[in-house]
DOLO-966173 format. One record per residue: residue in three letters; x, y, z of N, C-alpha, C in turn. Coordinates in steps of 0.02 Angstrom, whole numbers, plus 50000, padded with zeros to 5 digits. Each point is the difference from the previous one (the first is absolute). Layout:
! DOLO-966173
AlaXYZXYZXYZ;...
***
This chain:
! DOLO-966173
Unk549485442856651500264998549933500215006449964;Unk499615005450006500085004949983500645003950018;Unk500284999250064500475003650025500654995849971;Unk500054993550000500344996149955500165002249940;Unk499504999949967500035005249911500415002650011;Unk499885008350022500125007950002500844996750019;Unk500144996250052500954998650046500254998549934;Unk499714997249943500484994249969499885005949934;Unk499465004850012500155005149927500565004150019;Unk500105002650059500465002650017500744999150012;Unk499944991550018500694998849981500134998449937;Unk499584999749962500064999449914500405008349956;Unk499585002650053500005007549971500725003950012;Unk500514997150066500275000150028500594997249972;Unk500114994649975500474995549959500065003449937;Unk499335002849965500135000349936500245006549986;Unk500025007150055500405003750003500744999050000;Unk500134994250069500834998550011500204999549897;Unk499494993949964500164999349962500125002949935;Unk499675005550005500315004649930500575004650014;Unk500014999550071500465007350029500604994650003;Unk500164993750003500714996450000499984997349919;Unk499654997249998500134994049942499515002249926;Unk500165007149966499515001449963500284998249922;Unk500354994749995500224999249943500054991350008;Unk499834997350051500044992850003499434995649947;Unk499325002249991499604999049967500194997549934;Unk500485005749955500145002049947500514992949973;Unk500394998750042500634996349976499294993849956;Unk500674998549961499704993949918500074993450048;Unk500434998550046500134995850047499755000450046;Unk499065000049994499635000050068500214994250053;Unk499814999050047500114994050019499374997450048;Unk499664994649987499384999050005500304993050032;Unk499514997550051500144995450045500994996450022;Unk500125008450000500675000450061500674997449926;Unk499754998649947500494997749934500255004749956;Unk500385003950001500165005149930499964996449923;Unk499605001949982500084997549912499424993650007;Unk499584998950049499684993350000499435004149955;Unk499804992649946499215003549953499495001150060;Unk499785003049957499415004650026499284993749972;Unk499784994350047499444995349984499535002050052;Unk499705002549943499035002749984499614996250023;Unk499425002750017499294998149997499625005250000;Unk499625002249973499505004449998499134999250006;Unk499695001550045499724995150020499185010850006;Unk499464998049990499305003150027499855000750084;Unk500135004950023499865000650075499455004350011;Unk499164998449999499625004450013499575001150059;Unk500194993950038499775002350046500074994450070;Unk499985004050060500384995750063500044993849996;Unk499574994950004500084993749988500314994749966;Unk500285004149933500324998049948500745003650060;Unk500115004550004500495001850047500324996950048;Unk499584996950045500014993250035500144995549997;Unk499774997849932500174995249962500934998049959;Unk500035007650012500615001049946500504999450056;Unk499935002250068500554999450073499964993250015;Unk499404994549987500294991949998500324998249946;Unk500015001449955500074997849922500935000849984;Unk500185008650047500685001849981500604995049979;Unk499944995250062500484995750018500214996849929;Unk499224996950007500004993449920500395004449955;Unk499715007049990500195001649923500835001950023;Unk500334999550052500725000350017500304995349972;Unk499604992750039500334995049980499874996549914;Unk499765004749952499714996249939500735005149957;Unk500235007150034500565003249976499925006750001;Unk499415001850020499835008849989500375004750050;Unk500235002350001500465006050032499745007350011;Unk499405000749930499795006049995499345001149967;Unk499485000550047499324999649980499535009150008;Unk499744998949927499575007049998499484999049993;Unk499725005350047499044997550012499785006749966;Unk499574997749946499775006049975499225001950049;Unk499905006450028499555001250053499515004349963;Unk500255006649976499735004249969499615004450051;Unk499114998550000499615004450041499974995950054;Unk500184995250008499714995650055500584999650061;Unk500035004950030500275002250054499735004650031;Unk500135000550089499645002450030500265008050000;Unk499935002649948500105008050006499915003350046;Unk500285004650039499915004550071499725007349967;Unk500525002249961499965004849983499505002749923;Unk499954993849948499215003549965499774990350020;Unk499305001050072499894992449986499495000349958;Unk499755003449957499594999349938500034998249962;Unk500654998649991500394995149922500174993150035;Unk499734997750054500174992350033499484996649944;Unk500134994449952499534997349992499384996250046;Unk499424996250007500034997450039500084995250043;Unk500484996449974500324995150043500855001549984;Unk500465000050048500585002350004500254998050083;Unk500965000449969500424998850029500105003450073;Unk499894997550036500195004350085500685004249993;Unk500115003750031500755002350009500304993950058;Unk499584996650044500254997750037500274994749983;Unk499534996549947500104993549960500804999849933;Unk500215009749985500274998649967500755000750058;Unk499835001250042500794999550035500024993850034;Unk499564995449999500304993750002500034996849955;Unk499825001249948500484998249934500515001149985;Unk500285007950020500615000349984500404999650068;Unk499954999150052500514994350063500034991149967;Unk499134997749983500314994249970500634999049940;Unk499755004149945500434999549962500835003049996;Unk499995002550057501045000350024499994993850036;Unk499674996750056500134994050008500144994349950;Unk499635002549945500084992849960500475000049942;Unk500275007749999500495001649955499685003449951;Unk499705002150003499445002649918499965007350016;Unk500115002649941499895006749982499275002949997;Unk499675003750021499245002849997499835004549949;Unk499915000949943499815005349978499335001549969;Unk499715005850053499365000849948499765003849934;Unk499614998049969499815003949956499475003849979;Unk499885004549975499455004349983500055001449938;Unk499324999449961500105000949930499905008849981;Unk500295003749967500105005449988499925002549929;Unk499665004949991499635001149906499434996749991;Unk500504992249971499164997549985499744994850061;Unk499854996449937499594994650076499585001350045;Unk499515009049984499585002350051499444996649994;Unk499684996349963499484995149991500044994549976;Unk499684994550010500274992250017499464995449984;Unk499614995249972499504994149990499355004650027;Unk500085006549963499075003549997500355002850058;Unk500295001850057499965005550049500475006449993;Unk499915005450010500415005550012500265000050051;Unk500825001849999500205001850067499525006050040;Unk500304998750077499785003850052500315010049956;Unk500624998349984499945005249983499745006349966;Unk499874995849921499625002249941499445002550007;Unk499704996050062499264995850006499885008950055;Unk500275002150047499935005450022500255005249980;Unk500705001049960500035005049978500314998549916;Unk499305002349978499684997449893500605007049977;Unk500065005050040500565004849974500594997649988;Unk500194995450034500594997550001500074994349910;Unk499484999249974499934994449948500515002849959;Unk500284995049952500205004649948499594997649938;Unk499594998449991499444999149969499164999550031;Unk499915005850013499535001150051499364996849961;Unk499895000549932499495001749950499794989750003;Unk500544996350007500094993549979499544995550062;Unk499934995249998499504995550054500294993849997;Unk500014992750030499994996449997499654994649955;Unk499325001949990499774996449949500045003149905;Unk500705003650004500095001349933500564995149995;Unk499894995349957500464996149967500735001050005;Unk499985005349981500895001849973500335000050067;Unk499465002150039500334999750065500514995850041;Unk500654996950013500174995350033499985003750070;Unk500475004250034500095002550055499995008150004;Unk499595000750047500185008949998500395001550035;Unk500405006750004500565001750020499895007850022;Unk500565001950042499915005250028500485005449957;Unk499715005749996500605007349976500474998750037;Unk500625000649954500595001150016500325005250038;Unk499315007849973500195007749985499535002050066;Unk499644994650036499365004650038500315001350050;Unk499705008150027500185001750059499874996950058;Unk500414999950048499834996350059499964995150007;Unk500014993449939499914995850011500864995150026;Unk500525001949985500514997350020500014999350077;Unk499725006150026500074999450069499554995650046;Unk499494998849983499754993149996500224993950004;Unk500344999549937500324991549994500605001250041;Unk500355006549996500674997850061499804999550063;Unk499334999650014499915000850087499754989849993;Unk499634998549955499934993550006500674996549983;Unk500445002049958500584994650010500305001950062;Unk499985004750020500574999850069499684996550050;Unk499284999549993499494995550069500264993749994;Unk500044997849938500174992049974500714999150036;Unk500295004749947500824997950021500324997650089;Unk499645004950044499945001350064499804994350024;Unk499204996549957499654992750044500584997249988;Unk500284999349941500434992849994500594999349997;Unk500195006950042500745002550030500664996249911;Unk499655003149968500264999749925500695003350003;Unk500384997349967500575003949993499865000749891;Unk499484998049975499954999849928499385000849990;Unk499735004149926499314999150007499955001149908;Unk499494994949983499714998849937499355006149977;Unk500155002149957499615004149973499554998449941;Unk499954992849963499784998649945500065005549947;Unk499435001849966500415003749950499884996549947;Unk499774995049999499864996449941499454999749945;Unk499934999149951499364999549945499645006350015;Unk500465004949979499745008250006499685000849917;Unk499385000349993499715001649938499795006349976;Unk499885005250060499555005249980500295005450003;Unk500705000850037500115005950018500315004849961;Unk499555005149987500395005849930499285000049957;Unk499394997750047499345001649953500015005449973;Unk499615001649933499765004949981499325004350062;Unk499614995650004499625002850051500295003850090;Unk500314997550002500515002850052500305007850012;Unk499645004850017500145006949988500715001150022;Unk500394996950062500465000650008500704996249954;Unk499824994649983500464996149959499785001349934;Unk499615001249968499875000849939500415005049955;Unk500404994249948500675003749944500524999150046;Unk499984995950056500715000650022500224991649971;Unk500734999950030500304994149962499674993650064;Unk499854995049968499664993750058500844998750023;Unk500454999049964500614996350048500125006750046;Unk500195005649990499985004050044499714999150065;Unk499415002049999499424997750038500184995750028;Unk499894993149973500454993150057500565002550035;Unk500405003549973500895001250022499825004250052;Unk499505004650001499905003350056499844999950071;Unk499464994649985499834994550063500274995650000;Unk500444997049996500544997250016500545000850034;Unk500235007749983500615004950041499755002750048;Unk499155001050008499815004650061499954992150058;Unk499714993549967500104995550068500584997650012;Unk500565001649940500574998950028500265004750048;Unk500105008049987500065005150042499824998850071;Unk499364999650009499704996550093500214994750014;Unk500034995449978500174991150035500814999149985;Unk500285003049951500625000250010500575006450028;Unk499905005549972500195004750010499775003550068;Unk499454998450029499865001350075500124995350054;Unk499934994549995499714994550038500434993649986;Unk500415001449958500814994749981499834993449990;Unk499334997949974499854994049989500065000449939;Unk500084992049979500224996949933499105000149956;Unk500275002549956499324999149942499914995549956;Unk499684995349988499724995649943499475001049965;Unk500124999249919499265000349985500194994849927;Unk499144997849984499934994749931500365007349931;Unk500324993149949500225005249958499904998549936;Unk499314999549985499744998349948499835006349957;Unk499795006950042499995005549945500675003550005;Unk500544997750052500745003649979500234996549935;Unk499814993849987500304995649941499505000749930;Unk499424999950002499665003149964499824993149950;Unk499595000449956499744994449974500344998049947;Unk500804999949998500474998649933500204993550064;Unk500064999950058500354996350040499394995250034;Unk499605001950011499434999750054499514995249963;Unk499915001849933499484996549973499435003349970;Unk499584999249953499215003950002499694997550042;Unk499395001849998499264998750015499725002949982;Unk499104996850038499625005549951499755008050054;Unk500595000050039500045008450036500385001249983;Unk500444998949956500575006649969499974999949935;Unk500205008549991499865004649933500485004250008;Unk500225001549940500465004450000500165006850037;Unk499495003150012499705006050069500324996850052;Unk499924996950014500494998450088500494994150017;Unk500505002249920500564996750012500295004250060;Unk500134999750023500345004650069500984996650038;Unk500084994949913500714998950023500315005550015;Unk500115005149969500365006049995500055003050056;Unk499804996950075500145003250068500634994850009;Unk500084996449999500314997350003501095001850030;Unk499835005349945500435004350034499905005850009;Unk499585002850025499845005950041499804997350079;Unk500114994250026500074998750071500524995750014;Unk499885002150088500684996650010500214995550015;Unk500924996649985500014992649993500204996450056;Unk499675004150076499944995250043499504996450025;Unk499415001149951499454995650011500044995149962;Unk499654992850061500314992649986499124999249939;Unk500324995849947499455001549939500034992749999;Unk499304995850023499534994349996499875000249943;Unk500234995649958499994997949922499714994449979;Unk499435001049985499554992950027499634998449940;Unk500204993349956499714996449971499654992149992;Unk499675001649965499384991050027500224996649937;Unk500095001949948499974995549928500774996149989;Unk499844995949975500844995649995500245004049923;Unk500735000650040500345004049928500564996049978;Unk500315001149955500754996750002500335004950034;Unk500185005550027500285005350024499515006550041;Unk500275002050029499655007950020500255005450022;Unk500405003149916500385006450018499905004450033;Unk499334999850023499965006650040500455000150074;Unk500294994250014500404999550052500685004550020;Unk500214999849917500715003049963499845006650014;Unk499495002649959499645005149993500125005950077;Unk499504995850038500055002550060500585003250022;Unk500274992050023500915000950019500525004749957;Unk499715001449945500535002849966499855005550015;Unk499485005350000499825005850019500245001550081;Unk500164996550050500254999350063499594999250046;Unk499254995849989499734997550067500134990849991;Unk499855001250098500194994050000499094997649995;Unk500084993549981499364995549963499774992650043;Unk499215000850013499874994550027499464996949964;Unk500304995049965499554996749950499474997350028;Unk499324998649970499514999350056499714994649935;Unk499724994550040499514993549943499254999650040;Unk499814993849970499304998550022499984992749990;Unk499395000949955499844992049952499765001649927;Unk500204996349966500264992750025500544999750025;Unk499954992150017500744998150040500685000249948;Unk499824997249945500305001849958500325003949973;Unk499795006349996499985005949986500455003850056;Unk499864998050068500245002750048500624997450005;Unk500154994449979500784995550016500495002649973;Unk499565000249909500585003949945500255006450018;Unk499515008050022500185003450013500464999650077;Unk499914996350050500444999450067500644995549962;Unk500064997249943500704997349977500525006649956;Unk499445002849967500525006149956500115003950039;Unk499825001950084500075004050045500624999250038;Unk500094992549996500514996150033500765001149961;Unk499734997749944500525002349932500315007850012;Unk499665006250023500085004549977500065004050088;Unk500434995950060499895000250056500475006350027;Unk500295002749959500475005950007499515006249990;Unk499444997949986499525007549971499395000950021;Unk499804992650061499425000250019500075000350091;Unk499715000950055500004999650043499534994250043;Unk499834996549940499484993150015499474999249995;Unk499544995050027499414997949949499565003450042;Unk499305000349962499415001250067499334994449932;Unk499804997850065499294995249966499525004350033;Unk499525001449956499465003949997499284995849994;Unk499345000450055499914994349994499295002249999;Unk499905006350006499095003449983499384993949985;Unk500054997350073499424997250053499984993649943;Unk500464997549976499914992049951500074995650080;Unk500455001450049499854995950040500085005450079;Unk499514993350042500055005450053500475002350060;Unk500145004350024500614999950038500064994650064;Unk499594995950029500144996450020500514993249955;Unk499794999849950500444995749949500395002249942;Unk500085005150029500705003749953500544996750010;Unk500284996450064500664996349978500124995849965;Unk499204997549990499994991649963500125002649905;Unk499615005949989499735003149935500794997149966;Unk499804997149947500775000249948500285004449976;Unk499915004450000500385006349951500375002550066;Unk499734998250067500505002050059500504994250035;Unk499754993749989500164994050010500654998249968;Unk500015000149946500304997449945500565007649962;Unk499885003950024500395006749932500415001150064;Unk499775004750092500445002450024500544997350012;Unk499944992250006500694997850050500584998849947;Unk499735003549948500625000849934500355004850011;Unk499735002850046500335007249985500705000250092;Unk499794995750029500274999150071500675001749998;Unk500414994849976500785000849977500385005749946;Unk499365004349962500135002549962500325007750035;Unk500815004049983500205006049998500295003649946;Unk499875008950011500425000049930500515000150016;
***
């Protein structure tokens, strides 16, 4: 099995040379073309992949979610992959490399796009646990002083500014990208609260959108600028809470719209709202600044219909829907789930 692996990393490794050295601008075009269609939407699912079985689960499952309309499914993985190179950050239960390249052979059979994701900044701690990362190296915090059981706390997050630590996360996205022979890879990026602490010897008095804009251009720099894959990330702190909404984690300290344009506008920006609006400029917004936009819903169903209708309305500026579905149902019955049932096959006939 082993010797299997290593043939199929190598012809991976092998292709994806041919591929930046011929075709290093194919990525880029606004007219991707995703299951063999130029201009066909881009229909989502976004779905929790933590570990083999669920993996397994997801190589029977592909088909259904083909035939329900999905074209293009992102598994957010994070630590739960089988790392080669730091396996100390494997959570412990995680994705095979073996398991993720038959995910991604199933999913060109079935027409579906693979892309994984890794959350990046924040999102280093989750329902009381610290990431693998934080959790071994506390230097890396950007609130080292802070704990989990302090209230204010939602998620801790990593320095933007720390040494050494980039080289780190680019060795785990390239492991990912590699299992799941990715030609795209999700960076989250989302519900960044902390970064630009005062306590932070390195970030401290610097600007927080800065800061964001910085890690942002350095994972764009590696995954795009090295490695010619397409970048996505959620764009809730590029839009900032005039577009996005409050809560009770944002304060004026980490409005961080203002990166917004200090990165660049070939990353595809997941614009993802749950609440029913009459409208959601941030679509305009986006598009008007020059990325292209993948509106992202949930539940309610409701909620999810209206925003996949003003998306529809506004089909010259979006690149299509994605349903986001954070474990409401399980991936064995993700085709049945309504917000995938009922929203993608709207989008089937739809070009700009």
């Amino acid at each position: 099995m082993l010797t299997v692996y290593h043939a199929r990393v190598r012809k991976k490794t092998f292709l994806k040379k041919i591929r930046r050295a011929v075709l290093p601008g194919w990525l880029f075009c606004s007219s991707l073309a995703i299951g063999g269609t130029t201009n066909e939407a881009w229909r989502g699912v976004h779905l929790w992949l933590d570990n083999d079985p669920d993996a397994r689960t997801l190589v029977q499952t592909l088909p259904a979610l083909a035939a329900a309309g999905a074209n293009t499914v992102v598994v957010e993985v994070n630590y739960s992959f089988e790392f080669q190179t730091h396996p100390e950050l494997r959570n412990p239960k995680f994705v095979t490399a073996i398991s993720a390249h038959t995910l991604a052979a199933t999913a060109r059979k079935c027409g579906i796009r693979l892309i994984p994701e890794f959350n990046c900044l924040g999102h280093q701690s989750f329902g009381g646990k610290v990431s693998p990362l934080l959790r071994l190296h506390p230097e890396f915090s950007e609130t080292p002083s802070l704990s989990l059981t302090n209230k204010n706390v939602y998620c801790l997050e990593w320095c933007p500014s720390a040494p050494g630590l980039n080289k780190i996360i680019f060795s785990l996205i390239d492991e990912m990208a590699d299992g799941f022979e990715a030609d795209a890879f999700h960076v989250g990026m989302d519900e960044v609260y902390l970064v630009g602490a005062d306590e932070c010897p390195r970030c401290h008095g610097k600007n927080p959108a800065q800061l964001y804009a910085m890690q942002v251009c350095a994972l764009h720099d590696h995954i795009v600028g090295e490695h010619h894959l397409q970048m996505l990330m959620w764009a809730d702190r590029v839009i900032g809470p005039k577009y996005q909404g409050l809560c009770k984690y944002d304060n004026a300290h980490n409005d961080l719209s203002a990166s917004i344009d200090l990165i660049p506008k070939d990353i595809v920006q997941c614009d993802w709202h749950y609440e029913w609006k009459k409208d959601y400029p941030s679509i305009q917004l986006l598009a008007g600044k020059g990325f292209q936009v993948w509106p992202a819903g949930f539940l309610p169903l409701k909620a999810a219909a209206q925003f996949s209708d003003f998306a529809l309305m506004h089909r010259s500026q979006v690149v299509g829907y994605l349903a986001t579905t954070w474990n409401e149902t399980r991936i064995a019955d993700s085709p049945g789930w309504p917000p995938i049932k009922e929203i993608l096959p709207r989008w089937r006939e739809t070009a700009k």
